[in-house]
Legacy VTK file of the C-alpha trace (Angstrom):
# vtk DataFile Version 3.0
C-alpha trace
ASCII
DATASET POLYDATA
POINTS 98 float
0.469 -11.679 10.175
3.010 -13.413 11.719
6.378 -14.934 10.296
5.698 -17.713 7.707
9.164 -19.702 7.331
10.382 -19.109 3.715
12.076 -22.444 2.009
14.618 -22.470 -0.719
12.818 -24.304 -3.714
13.468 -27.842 -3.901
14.494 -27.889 0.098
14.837 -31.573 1.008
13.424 -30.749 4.198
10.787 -28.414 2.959
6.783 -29.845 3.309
6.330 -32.000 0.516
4.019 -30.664 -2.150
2.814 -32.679 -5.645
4.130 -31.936 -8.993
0.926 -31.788 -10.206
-0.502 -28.988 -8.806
-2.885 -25.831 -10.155
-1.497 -22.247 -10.307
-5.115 -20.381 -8.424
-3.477 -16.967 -9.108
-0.195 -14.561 -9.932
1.481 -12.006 -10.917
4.607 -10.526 -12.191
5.874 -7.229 -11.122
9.245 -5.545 -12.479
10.986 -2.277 -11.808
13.326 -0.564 -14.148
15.496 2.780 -13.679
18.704 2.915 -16.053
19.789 5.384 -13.925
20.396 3.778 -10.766
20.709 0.591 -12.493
17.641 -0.740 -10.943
15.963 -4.017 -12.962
14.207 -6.278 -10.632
11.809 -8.795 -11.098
9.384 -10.367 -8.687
6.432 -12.950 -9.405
4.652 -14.310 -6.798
1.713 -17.643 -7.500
-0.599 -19.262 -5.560
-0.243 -22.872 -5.985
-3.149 -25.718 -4.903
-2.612 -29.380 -4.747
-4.275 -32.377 -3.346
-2.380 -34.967 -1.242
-3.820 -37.845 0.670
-7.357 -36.216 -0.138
-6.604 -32.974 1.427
-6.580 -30.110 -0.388
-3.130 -27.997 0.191
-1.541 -24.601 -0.736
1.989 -22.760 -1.200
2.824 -19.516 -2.240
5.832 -19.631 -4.660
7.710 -16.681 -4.934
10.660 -15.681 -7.608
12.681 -12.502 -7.888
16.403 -11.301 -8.785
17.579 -9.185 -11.622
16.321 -9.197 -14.799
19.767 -9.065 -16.953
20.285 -11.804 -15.003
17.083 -14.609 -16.876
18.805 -13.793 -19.991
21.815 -15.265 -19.747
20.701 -18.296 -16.918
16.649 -18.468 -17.023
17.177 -20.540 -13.654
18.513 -17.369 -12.226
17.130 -15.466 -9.260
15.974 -17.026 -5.750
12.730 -19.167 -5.751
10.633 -20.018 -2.263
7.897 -21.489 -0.963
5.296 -21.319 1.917
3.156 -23.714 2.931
-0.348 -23.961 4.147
-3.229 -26.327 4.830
-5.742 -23.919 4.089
-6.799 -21.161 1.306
-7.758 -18.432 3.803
-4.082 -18.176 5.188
-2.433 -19.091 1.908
-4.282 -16.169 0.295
-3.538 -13.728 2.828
0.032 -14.322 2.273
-0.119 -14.011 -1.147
-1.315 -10.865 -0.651
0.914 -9.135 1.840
3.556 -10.286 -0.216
1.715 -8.544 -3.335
1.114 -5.648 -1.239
LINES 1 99
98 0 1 2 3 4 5 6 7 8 9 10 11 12 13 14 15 16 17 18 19 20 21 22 23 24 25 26 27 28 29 30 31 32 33 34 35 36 37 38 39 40 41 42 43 44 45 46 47 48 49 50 51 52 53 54 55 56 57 58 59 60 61 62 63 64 65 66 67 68 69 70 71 72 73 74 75 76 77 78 79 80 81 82 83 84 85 86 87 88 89 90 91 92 93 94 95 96 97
């Protein structure tokens, strides 16, 4: 697959995508280890929308340390990719998953 630019959520110069949109499918994965001090998050969705009668996708992505959501539940680095169809959208999903 090749490289599928990455924006920062809320990018002014990011694709637009609607507010109203439907979550198709995601997941949340975490690691722990005390000793190494290892306790990362990651959740990955699949987002659909329709704008100007098109149906439209993104794959929003979240991930940081966990100690981190409970002092600042904004924490951690959210970004999207965009696509015009499901086929591509999904495939990124799941590298990413993968």
């Amino acid at each position: 697959m090749a490289a599928i630019k990455a924006w920062k959520l809320d990018d002014p110069k990011a694709p637009s995508f609607p507010k109203d949109f439907e979550i198709v499918v995601k997941a949340v994965l975490q690691v722990t280890d005390i000793k190494s001090n290892h306790n990362k998050y990651y959740a990955i969705e699949l987002h659909s929308a329709t704008q100007k009668g098109k149906t439209i996708y993104r794959v929003f992505t979240h991930y940081g340390r966990t100690d981190d959501l409970e002092t600042n539940p904004d924490a951690g680095q959210k970004e999207c990719r965009y696509f015009d169809n499901q086929v591509e959208a999904r495939a990124c999903y799941d590298s990413i998953y993968k």
